[in-house]
N, C-alpha and C positions, 0 to 999 in steps of 0.2 A: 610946068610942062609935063613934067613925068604923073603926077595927077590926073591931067588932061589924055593921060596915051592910058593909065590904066581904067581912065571913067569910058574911054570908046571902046575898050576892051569890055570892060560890063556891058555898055549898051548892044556890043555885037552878039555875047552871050543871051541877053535876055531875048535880044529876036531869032534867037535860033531855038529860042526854051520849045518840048514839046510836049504837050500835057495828052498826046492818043494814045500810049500805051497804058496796060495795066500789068505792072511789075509784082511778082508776089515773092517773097521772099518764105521759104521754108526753115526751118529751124528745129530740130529733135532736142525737147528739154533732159539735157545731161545723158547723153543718149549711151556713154557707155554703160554708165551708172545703174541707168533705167535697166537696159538689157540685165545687167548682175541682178538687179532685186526680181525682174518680172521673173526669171530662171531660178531665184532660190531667195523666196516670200520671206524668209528668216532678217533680210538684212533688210527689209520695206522700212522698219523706222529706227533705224541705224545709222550715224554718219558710217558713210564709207568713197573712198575714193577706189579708182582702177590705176592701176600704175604699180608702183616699185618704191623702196626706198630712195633711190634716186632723183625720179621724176614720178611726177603725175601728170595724167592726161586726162582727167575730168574728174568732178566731187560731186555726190548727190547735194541735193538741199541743205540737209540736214546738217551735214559736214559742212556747206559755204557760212552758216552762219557762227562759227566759230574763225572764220577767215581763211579755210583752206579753197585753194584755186587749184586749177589746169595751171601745167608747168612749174609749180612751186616740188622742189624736194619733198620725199616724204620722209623725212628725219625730220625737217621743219615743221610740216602738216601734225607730227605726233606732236609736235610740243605744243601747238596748238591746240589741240583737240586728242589727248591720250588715248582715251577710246574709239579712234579710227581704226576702221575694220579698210586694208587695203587690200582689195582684190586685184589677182598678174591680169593685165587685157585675155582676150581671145577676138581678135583680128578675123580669123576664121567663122565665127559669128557675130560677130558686129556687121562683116561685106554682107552677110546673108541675110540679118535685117534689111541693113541699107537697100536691097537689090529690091525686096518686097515692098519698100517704100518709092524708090524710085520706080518701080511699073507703074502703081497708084499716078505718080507724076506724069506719066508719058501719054496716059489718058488726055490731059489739059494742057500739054504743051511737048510732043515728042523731041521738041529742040529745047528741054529743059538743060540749063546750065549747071551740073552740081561741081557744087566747091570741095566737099568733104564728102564723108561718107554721112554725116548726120545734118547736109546744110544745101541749099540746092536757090537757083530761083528759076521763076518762073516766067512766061509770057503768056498773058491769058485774054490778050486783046479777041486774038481770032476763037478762041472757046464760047467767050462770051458772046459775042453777035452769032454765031451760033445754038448757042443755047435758051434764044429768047425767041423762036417757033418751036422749043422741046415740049411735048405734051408734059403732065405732070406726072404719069407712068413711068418716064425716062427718069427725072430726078428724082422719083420716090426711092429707098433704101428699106430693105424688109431685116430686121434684127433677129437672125437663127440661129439658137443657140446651139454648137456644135461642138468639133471635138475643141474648143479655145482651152487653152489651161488654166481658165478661172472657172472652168465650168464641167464638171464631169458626170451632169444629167442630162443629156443631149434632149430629157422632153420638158428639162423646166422652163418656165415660162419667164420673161425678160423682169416683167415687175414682181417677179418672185423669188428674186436673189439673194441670197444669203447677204448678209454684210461683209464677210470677207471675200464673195465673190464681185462684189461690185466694186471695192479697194483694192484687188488687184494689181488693177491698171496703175503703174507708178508714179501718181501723180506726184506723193513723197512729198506733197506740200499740202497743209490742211487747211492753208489760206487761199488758196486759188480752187476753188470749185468749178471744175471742167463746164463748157457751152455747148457741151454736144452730147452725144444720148450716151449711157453705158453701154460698155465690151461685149464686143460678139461678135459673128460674123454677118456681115452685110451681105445680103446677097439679094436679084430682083429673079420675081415669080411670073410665072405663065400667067393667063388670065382665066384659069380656073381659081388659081391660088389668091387672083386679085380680089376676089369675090368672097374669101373667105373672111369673117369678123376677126376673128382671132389674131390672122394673121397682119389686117389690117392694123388691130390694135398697136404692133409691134413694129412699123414702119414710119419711117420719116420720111417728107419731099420738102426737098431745097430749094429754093427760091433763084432765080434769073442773074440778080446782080453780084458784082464782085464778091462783095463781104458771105454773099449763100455760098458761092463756087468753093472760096476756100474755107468756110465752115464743114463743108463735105468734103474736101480735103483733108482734112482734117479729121473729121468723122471717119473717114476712111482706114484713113492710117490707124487710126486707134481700135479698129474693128479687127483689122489684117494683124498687127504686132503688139496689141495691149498696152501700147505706147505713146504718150500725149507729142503735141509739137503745136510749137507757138509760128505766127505768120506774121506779117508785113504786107501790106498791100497799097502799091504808090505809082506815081507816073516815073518814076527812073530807079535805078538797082539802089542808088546810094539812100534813100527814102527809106524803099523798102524795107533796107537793113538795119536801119534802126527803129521803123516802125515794128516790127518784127521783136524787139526788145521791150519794148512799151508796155505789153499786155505780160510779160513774160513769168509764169510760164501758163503754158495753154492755154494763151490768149491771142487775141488775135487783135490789128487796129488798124484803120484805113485811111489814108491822107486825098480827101478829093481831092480829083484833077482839073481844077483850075487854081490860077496863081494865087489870088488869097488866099487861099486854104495853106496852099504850099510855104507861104511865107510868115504866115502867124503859127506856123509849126516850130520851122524854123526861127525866129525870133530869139526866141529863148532857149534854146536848144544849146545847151553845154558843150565845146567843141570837144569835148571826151569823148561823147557819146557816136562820133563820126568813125567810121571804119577805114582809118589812114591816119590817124593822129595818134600817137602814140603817147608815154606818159614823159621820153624827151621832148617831141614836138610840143604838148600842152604845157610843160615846166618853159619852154622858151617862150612860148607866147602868152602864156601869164603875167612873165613879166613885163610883158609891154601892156598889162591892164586887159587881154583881153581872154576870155572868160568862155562867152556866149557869140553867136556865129553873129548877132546884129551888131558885138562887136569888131568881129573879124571883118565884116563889109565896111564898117565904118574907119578902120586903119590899114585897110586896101593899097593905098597910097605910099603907107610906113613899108608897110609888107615888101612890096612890091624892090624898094631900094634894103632890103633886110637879108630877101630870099631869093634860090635860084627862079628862074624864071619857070620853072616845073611846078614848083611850092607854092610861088604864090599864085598862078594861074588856077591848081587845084585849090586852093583858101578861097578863091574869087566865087569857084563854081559850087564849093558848099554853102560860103555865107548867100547862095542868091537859088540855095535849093535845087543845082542843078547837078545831073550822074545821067550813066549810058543809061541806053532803051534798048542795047543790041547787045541780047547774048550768045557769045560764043563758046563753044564746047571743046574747043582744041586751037589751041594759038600756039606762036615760037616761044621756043622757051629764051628767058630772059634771065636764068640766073640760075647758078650752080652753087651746091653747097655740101659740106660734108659736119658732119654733128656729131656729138658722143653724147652722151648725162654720165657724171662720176659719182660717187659718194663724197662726202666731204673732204676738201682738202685745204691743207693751213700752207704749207712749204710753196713762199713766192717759184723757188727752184723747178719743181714736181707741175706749176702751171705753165712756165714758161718752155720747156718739155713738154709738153702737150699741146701745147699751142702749133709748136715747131712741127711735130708729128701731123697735126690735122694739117696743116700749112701745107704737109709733103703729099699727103696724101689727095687733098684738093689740086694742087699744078699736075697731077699724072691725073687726076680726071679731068682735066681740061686740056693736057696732054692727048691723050683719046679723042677727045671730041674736037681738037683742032683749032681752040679758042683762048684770047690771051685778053688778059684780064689789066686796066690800066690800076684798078685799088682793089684793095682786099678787106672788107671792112671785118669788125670781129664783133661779134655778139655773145654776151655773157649776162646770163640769168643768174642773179646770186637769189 
């Protein structure tokens, strides 16, 4: 019976699937990291993370393959990797990247959704049918070389760059060779200037469909901030955000929208790789044997008598490929929280005191805001 209420539950999901939008998920490759190398060239083939001894909040390339992550301690990250160069953030110019990236965005969707400052998605349904009566004057992009700080010849010419002016751009990976044109400033000309060879030589025009839109996205972002970013582009967010991963970095990868497509993506698709399953959530449902999201459809049933009915509902809607189409840029808030990072600490005592203290300081901000709380959970990063 409970098979039977969770199989009409699938079937009501798959007739409401909807494959008309085009979801783009945006993504800056290690974007504090980038920002530190593009601003001081010295540490381009350096691991280095941004952060503190404490915490870190991002690691270039170079440093991940030694196993240093976002949120790991960096007292941990050294013992990994001793020649980590840790740069303090600057918040203050990471927002001012971000801001120049997000106008780029508001181009192709003024109701874009950002998540972060280096992470955003997109809705590019109405862009596109839009964009397919643009002449190809509208999508061409002219490459001028200007004041950028890989470039300080304002008359050299694009295919005439120095080698370190064209590495730059922090791609910081020498396995991923960028798809888009080298660093400069994009900019479109009169139509004196269209007529010119020279300048012609040094322009690109993007093409109509999805995968061109955010190639010039893309293109964009890397002309404006010397900064690479990887994409996603699918019929719903949850898609997106792990297409968006696939090509990573400075890549980009597109899941058509029809259902085969969507479903031989998904198949095999490692339930890790989903943005909601965490490495408790995946430790539990390994060991019920499942792995891969064809298996999580396929023990639906088990699920369903396992987990709250929130849990497995969302397992139902991954294993069958399905996430929003409606981005929102301001919702209720739903959860309150207070944090510290310490340095290392050994004395059960000295945690349990701290605990207590956040505890206090969390009930007077919920105090304030006039809301009561039925659990408290506690989250600890060792």
């Amino acid at each position: 019976q409970k098979e039977q209420c969770v199989d009409r539950f699938a079937m009501e999901l798959e007739q409401s699937r909807n494959l008309s939008n085009t979801i783009v998920h945006i993504d800056m490759d290690a974007f504090y990291a980038a920002v530190e190398m593009r601003d001081n060239p010295e540490l381009k083939d350096k691991p280095i993370a941004v952060g503190s001894m404490s915490m870190l909040s991002t690691s270039n390339y170079h440093a991940r393959r030694f196993g240093v992550r976002a949120a790991m301690p960096g007292f941990i990250a050294r013992r990994l990797c001793p020649q980590l160069i840790i740069v303090p953030p600057n918040f203050d110019k990471y927002r001012a990247v971000s801001k120049e990236v997000k106008e780029i965005l508001a181009d192709y969707d003024p109701n874009f959704m950002a998540m972060s400052l280096d992470e955003a998605y997109l809705n590019i349904t109405k862009h596109l049918e839009e964009r397919q009566n643009w002449p190809e004057d509208k999508r061409r992009y002219f490459i001028k070389m200007g004041s950028s700080v890989e470039n300080d010849n304002p008359g050299k010419e694009v295919n005439k760059l120095s080698e370190h002016e064209r590495s730059i751009s922090p791609l910081l990976f020498e396995e991923s060779p960028s798809d888009v044109p080298p660093p400069g400033d994009p900019f479109q000309v009169n139509f004196e200037e269209q007529n010119n060879p020279q300048i012609l030589q040094n322009s690109v025009v993007f093409g109509t469909s999805a995968q061109e839109v955010v190639k010039e996205i893309r293109f964009r972002i890397e002309q404006k901030t010397t900064l690479t970013a990887s994409a996603g582009i699918a019929p719903n967010t949850m898609l997106a955000k792990v297409c968006s991963d696939k090509n990573k970095p400075n890549g980009q990868y597109q899941i058509l929208p029809n259902r085969q497509a969507v479903m031989d993506f998904i198949k095999d698709l490692p339930i890790r790789k989903v943005s909601g399953i965490g490495k408790v959530t995946e430790k539990m449902l390994k060991a019920l044997g499942i792995i891969t999201c064809t298996e999580l459809y396929q023990q639906r049933a088990l699920l369903s008598l396992l987990f709250s009915e929130t849990s497995w509902h969302y397992f139902l809607h991954i294993s069958l490929g399905l996430g929003s189409t409606h981005l929102t840029r301001d919702g209720e808030r739903k959860s309150m929280s207070v944090e510290r990072t310490f340095s290392e600490i050994n004395k059960a005592e000295e945690q349990y005191s701290l605990c207590q203290e956040l505890c206090s300081e969390l009930a007077q901000d919920l105090q304030k805001e006039r809301l009561k709380k039925k659990y408290l959970p506690l989250l600890r990063n060792c």
